[in-house]
C-alpha positions, 0 to 999 in steps of 0.5 A: 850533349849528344846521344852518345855522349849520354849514354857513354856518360849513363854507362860511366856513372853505373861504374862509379855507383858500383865502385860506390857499393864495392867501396862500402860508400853507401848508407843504409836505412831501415824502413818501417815495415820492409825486409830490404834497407833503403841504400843511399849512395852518394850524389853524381853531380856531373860528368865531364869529358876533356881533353885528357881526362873525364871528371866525376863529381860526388858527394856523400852522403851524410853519416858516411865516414871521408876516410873510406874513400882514400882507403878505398882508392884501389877500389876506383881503379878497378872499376874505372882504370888504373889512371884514376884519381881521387881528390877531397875532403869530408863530403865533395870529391873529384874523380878525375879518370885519365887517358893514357899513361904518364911519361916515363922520364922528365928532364929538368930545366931551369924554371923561372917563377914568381916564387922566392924559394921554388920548388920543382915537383915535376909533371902532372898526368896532363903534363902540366909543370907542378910548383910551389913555394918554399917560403909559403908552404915550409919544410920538405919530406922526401921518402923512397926505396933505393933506386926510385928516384929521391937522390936526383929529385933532391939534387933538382930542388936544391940545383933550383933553389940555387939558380933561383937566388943569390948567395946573398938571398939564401945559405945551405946547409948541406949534410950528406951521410952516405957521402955520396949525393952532395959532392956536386953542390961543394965549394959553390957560393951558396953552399956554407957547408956540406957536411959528412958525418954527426959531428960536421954536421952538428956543428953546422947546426950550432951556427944555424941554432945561433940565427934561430935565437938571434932572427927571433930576437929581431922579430920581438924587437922589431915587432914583425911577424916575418924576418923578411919585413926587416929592411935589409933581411938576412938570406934564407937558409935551407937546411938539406939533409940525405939519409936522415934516419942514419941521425936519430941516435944524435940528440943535439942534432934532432933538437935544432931540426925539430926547432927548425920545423917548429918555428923556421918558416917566420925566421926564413930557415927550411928543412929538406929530410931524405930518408928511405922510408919516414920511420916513427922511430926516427921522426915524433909526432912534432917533426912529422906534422911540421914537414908539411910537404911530402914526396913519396916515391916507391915505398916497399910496403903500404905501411910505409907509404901511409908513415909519409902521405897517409895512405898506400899508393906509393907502395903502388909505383912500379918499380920501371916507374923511375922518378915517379912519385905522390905529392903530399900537400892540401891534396895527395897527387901523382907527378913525374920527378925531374931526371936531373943528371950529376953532369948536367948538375955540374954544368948549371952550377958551374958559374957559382964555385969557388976556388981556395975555399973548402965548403966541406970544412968552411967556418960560420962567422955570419958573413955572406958573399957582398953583391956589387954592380959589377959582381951581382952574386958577390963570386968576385973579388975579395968577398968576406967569404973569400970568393973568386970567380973562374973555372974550377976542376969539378 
C-alpha cells in the first residue's frame, strides 16, 4: 500500500467513524470512577479501493440494534456521498461508496440465461446486468408514482419471460385495469387471456384456481415436492396484474391471488402485482410477506417507500431519474430499469401472434399450443388453441 493510499484510507475511516456517532452506531459504557463514558464504535475491518468503487467493512458492536444502520442510511450519504450504499445484516456490513453516477437510461435487449423464468431487473451501479429466477425466488411486486417507470418495467418482464419459453412451457394471465399497458401482449401464443375489468378477470382466475386444485392433487398422488418433477409437467402460469389496488373490493379475485402467493411456487404458478403504491389496505400481511421480490421506483413519501421494501429510499429517486428503482430481495439494491419501448415490444413479439383468436375473451379448456418438428412453438397449423402463423395488424 502506498503512502497516499494510507492516508486516503485514514481519512476515509474518520468519515465513517463520524458517520458512525451522527448515526448513533455507538454503544456506551459507564466506567467506575470517571465522568466520560467509554464509547465503542464498530469495528472497520477493511478498506478497498477498486476499480469503480471503495468498500468499508464493519461490524457492530454487540448491544447495537442492525436496524439503525438502514434508518440511518441518509446519514452515510452525508458523510460519504450521495453514491453510497449499505448492505447486511444483525452485525457485519458492506459500504460500498461509488464513483460517478448511474446511466440515465438502459435499453432492453433480449438476454439468454440459465434461468427457466428470468427476470431482467436492469443494471447495477457497476453496470453490471442484474437477474433472477422466477421459479426459485416466487412472486413479484412493482410500486411507483405515475411516470416512474412500472409500466415498461412491466412490459420487459413480461416480454422476457416470453422470448424465454414456448407457449407450451408457460400461460399468462394477463389483467390490465387502466386498459392501457397490455394491448401489446393480445392474441400472442402465450397470452390465455388479457383481461379488462373484475369480472374478466375473475373468470380467468377460476380457471387458474382449477390447475391450483388439480396440480396439487398431482403432487399428493405422485408424492412430489415440484409440478415440474412430473414426466411430462404442465407449463407455467404467471399471473400479471396492472393496477392491482383498483381490485381490492373484489373477494373472489383476492382470494385466488392470495392462494397463488401462498402455495404457487410448488405448483409453477406466479404473481406479478403493479400498483402505484403497496397500500396495507389493499394487501394483508399474508399477501405482502409472500411477494418476496420487490421493485420500488419513485414513491411519493418515505411512508410509501417503507410499505413495499421496508425503508425510504425510494422516496429518494429523483423525479429525472426515469426507470430508477430499489431491488428488494435477500439485500435492498439500486439498478436502472430496462427502457422498453411499445414499438419495440410489438417488433420482438411479433413471430408469437395469432390471428382469428381473441386473447381478450379466449375460453379456458386446459389445451395449450402442441409443439411439433417442424412447428417447435405450436403457431402453425391447427393447434388445439386454434393458432396460425403469419403477420398480424398490431
Amino acid at each position: 500500500m502506498s503512502v497516499l493510499d494510507l492516508l486516503l484510507g485514514n481519512r476515509n475511516k474518520s468519515k465513517l467513524k463520524s458517520a458512525f456517532k451522527a448515526a448513533g452506531l455507538t454503544r456506551k459504557i459507564k466506567r467506575r470512577g470517571q465522568a466520560k463514558d467509554l464509547e465503542i464504535l464498530p469495528t472497520i475491518h477493511s478498506v478497498r479501493y477498486l476499480d469503480k468503487r471503495t468498500e468499508f467493512v464493519f461490524t457492530l458492536p454487540n448491544g447495537v440494534d442492525p436496524e439503525l444502520v438502514a434508518k440511518n442510511d441518509y446519514v452515510f450519504k452525508q458523510y460519504l456521498g450521495t453514491q453510497t450504499e449499505i448492505s447486511g445484516n444483525l452485525k457485519r456490513f458492506v459500504v460500498n461508496v461509488y464513483k460517478g453516477r448511474m446511466p440515465s437510461q438502459f435499453d432492453y435487449a433480449y438476454t439468454d440465461t440459465d434461468h427457466r423464468l428470468p427476470i431482467i431487473c436492469g443494471i447495477n451501479r457497476v453496470g453490471e446486468l442484474v437477474t433472477y429466477d422466477m421459479a426459485l425466488t416466487p412472486h413479484l411486486l412493482i410500486t411507483g408514482e405515475t411516470g416512474a417507470g412500472k409500466s415498461t418495467q412491466l412490459r420487459s418482464v413480461i416480454t422476457q419471460l416470453i422470448l424465454s419459453r414456448g407457449p407450451d412451457q408457460l400461460r399468462l394471465v394477463l389483467g390490465d385495469l387502466k386498459m392501457s399497458e397490455f394491448h401489446v401482449f393480445r392474441n400472442l401464443a402465450h397470452v390465455e387471456a388479457v383481461c379488462y375489468n373484475a369480472g374478466e378477470l375473475t373468470k380467468q382466475l377460476d380457471w387458474v384456481d382449477g390447475e391450483l386444485k388439480k396440480r396439487g392433487k398431482l403432487l399428493n398422488e405422485h408424492e412430489l415436492t415440484h409440478i415440474s418433477e412430473l414426466p411430462s409437467p404442465p407449463p407455467a402460469i404467471v399471473v400479471a396484474i396492472d393496477e392491482f389496488a383498483l381490485l381490492r373490493e373484489e373477494k373472489a379475485v383476492m382470494r385466488v391471488v392470495e392462494d397463488i402467493s401462498a402455495i404457487g411456487r410448488a405448483l409453477d404458478v406466479y404473481l406479478v402485482l403493479s400498483q402505484q403504491r403497496a397500500d396495507k389496505d389493499v394487501m394483508n400481511g399474508r399477501l405482502k410477506q409472500n411477494l418476496t421480490v420487490r421493485m420500488a421506483f419513485r414513491a411519493a413519501d418515505a411512508i410509501n417507500s417503507r410499505i413495499t421494501i421496508g425503508s425510504g429510499e425510494a422516496a429518494e429517486i429523483s423525479i429525472e431519474d426515469r426507470g430508477r428503482f430499489y431491488l428488494k430481495r435477500e439485500q435492498l439494491e439500486i439498478l436502472q430499469g430496462p427502457f422498453l419501448s411499445v414499438e419495440k415490444a410489438r417488433a420482438l413479439l411479433k413471430p408469437y401472434k395469432r390471428r382469428g383468436v381473441d386473447s381478450s375473451d379466449s375460453p379456458h379448456k386446459g389445451e395449450y399450443p402442441v409443439p411439433t418438428l417442424n412447428d417447435p412453438l405450436g403457431l402453425l397449423g391447427d393447434s388445439p388453441a386454434g393458432f396460425a402463423g403469419g403477420d398480424d395488424d398490431a
